[in-house]
C-alpha positions as CSV (number, residue, x, y, z in Angstrom):
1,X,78.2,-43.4,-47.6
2,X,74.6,-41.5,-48.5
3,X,74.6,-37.8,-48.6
4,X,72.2,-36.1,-46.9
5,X,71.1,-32.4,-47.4
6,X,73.7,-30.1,-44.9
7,X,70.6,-28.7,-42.5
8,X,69.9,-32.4,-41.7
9,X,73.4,-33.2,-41.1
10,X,73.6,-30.5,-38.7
11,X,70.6,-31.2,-36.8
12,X,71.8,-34.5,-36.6
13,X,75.0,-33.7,-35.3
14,X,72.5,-31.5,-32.5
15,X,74.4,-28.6,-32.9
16,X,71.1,-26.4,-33.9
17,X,67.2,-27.5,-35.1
18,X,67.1,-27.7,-38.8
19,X,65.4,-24.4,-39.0
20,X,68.2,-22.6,-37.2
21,X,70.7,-24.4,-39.3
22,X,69.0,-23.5,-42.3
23,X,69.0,-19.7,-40.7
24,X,73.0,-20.3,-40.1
25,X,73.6,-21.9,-43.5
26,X,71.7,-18.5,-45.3
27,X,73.3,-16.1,-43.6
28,X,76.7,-17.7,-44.7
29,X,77.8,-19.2,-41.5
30,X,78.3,-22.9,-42.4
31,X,81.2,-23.3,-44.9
32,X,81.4,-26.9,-46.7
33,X,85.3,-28.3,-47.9
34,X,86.6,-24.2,-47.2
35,X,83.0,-22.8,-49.4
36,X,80.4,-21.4,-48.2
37,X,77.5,-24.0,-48.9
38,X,73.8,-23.7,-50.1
39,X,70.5,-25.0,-48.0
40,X,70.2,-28.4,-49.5
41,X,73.8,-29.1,-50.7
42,X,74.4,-32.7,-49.7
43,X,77.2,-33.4,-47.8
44,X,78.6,-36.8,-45.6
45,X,81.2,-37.6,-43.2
46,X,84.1,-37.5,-45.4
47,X,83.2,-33.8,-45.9
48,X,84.7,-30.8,-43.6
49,X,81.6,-28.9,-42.6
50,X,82.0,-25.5,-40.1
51,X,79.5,-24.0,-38.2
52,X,79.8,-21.1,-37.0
53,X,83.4,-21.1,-37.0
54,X,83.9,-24.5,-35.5
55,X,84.0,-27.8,-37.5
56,X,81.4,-30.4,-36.9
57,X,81.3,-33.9,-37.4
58,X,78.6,-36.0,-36.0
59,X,78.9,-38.6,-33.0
60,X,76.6,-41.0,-31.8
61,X,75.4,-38.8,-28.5
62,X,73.0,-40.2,-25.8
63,X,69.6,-38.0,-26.7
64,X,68.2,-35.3,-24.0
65,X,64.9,-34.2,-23.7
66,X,64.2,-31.7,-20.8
67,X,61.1,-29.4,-19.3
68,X,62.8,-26.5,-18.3
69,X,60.2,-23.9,-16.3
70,X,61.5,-20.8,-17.9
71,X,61.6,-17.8,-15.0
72,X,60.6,-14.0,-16.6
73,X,63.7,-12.7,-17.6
74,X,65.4,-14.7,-19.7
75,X,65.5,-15.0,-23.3
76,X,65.5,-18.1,-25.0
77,X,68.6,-18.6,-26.6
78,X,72.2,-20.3,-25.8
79,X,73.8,-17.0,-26.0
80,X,73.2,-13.2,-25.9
81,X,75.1,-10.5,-27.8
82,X,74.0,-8.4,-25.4
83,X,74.2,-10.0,-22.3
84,X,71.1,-11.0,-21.0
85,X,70.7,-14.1,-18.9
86,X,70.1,-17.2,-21.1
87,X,67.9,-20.6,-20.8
88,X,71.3,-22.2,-21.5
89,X,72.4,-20.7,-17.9
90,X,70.1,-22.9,-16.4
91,X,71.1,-26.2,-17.9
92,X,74.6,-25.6,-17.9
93,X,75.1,-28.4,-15.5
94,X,73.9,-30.9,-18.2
95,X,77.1,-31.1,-19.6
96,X,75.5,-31.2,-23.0
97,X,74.5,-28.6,-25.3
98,X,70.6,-28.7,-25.6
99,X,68.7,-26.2,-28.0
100,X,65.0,-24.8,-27.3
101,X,62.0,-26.2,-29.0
102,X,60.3,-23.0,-30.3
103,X,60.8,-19.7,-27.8
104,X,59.5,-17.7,-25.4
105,X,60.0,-14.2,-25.1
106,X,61.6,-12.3,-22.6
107,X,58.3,-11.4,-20.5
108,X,56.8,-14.7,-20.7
109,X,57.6,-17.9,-18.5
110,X,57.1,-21.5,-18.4
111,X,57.1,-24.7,-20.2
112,X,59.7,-24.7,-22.4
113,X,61.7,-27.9,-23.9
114,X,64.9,-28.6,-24.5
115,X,66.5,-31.1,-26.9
116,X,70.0,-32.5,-28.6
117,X,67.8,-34.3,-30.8
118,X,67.7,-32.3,-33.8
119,X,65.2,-34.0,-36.1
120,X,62.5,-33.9,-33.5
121,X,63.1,-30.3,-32.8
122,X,62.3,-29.7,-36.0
123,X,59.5,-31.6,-36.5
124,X,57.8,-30.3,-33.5
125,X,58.4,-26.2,-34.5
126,X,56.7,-27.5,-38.2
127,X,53.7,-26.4,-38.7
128,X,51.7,-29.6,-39.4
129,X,52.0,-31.3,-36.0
130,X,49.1,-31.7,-33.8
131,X,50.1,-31.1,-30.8
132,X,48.5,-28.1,-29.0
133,X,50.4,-25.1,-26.0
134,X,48.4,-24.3,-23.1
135,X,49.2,-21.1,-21.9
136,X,47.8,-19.2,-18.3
137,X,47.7,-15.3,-19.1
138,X,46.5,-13.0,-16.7
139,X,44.8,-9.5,-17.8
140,X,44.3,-6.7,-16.3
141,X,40.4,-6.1,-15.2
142,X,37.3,-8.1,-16.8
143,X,36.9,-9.5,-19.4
144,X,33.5,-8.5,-21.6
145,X,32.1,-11.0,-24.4
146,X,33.0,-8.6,-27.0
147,X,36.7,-9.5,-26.2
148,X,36.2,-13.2,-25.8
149,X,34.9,-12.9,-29.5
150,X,37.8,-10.8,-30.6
151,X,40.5,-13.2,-29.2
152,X,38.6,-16.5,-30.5
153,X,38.3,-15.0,-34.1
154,X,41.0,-15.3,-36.8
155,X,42.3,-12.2,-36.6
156,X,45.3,-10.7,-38.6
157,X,48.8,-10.5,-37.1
158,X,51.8,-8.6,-38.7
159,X,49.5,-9.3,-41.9
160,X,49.4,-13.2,-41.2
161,X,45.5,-14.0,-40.5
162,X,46.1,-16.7,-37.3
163,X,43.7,-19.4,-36.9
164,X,41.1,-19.4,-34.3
165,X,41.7,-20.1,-30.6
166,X,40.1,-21.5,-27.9
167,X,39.9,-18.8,-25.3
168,X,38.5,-18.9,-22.4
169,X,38.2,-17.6,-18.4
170,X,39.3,-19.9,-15.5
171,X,39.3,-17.5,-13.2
172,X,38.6,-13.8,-11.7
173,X,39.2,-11.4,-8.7
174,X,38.2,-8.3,-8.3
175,X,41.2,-6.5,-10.5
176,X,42.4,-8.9,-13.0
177,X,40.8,-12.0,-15.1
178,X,43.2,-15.1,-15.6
179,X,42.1,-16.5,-19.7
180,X,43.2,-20.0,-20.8
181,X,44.8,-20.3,-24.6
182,X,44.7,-23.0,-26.5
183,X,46.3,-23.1,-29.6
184,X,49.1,-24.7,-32.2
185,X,50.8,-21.9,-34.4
186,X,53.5,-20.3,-32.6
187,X,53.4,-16.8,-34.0
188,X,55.8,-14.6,-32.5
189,X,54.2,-12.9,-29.2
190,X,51.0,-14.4,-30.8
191,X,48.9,-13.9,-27.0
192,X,50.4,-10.4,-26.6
193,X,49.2,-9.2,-30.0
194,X,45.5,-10.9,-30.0
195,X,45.3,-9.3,-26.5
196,X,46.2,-5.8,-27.7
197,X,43.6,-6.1,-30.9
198,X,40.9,-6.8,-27.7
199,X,42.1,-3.6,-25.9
200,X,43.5,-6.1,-22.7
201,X,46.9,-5.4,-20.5
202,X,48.5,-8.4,-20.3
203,X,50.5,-8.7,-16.8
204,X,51.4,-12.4,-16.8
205,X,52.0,-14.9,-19.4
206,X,52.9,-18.6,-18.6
207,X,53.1,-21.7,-20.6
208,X,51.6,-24.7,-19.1
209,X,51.4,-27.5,-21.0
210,X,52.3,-29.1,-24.0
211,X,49.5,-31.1,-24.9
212,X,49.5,-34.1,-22.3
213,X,53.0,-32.6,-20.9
214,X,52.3,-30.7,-18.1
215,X,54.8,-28.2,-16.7
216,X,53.2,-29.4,-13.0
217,X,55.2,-28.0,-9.9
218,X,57.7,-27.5,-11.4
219,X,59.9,-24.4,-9.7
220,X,60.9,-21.4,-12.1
221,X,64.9,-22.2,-13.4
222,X,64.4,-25.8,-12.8
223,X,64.5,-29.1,-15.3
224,X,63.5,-32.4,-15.3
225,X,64.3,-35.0,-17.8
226,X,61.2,-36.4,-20.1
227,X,60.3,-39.9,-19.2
228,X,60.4,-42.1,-22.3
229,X,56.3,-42.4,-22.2
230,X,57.0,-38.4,-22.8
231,X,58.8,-38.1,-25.4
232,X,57.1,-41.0,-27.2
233,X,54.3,-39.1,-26.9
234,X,56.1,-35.6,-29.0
235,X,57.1,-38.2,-31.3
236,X,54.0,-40.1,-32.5
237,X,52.1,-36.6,-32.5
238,X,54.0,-34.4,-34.6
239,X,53.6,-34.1,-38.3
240,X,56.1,-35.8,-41.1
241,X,58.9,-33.3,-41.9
242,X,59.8,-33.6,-45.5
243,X,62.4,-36.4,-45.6
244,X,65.9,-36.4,-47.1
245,X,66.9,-39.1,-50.1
């Protein structure tokens, strides 16, 4: 039986994305025949592997891919030291465990997707694939062309220069202006921080659309299931992970 490097196995087994096993495995949470193991230790079936306290062996499960319209209010996580109410409360009924593809923070709602399928988690949170998130964010007031400028230039976050964005307005009343991001790094509260550096309140932030996948009419705290045109579609888009030998 081929070894394969223990964040893989993991994901594999859909217990976390590889980037959240790899998180689990460095803070000394996944133990390997009774030792604590290493990111990239190679490890099979015939090994006992723990995660987290409980052991983990892989199983051929049916793969889930949901859209979950994530209300304001919840965090994006499976559980909550300090209880706040979870994405995972919503798709409870699923019978499966299903982890987030990339977050959402607390203040923020929408699109979000949900996935067993390790391996395609991961490739979609790398930074190489090509598919674009659409978000609707509503500021307070107008919206000058000095600030358009600001939030379409690469500006510096948390000392991380972001790449440009397409910004631009779709709509505005007489107290607020409603701006359309575009854009495929993830940073985190990326919109929030661009729209501080242009001196705009933001008031509502919502996720709606993942490239072609559109979040739709989709009520908050509901789920559908991807159709299989979907997720073909987040497959053959995203960029090649690097590949275990």
């Amino acid at each position: 039986m081929e070894k394969i490097r223990i964040q893989k196995y993991l994901s594999d087994a859909g217990v976390a994305s590889r980037r959240a096993a790899e998180a689990a495995i460095a803070e000394g949470k996944v133990k390997v025949n009774g030792r604590i193991c290493e990111i990239g230790q190679k490890v099979d079936d015939n090994d006992v592997i723990i995660y987290c306290g409980k052991r983990i062996k892989r199983i051929n499960k049916k793969k889930i891919y949901i859209m979950l319209n994530k209300p304001r209010g919840y965090v994006t996580t499976n559980a909550d030291e300090s209880g706040r109410k979870c994405t995972a409360d919503l798709v409870a009924d699923l019978g499966e465990r299903v982890y987030p593809v990339g977050r959402l923070d607390r203040d923020s709602e929408g699109l979000l997707i949900l996935t067993n399928d390790g391996e395609l988690a991961n490739k979609l949170m790398h930074p190489s694939h090509e598919i674009p998130k659409i978000y609707n964010v509503r500021v307070r007031g107008a919206v000058s062309d000095a600030q358009l400028d600001i939030l379409r230039s690469p500006l510096e976050i948390d000392g991380y220069k972001i790449k440009p964005v397409n910004v631009e307005i779709v709509g505005q009343t007489e107290v607020s202006t409603l701006l359309r991001f575009r854009l495929y790094e993830g940073r985190n509260r990326q919109i929030r921080k661009m729209c501080e550096q242009a001196d705009l309140y933001v008031s509502r932030l919502t996720r709606v659309a993942i490239g072609d996948i559109s979040i739709g009419d989709l009520k908050p705290g509901k789920y559908i299931h991807l159709t299989p045109a979907q997720v073909d579609y987040l497959s053959n888009n995203v960029g090649k992970s690097d590949k275990d030998e």
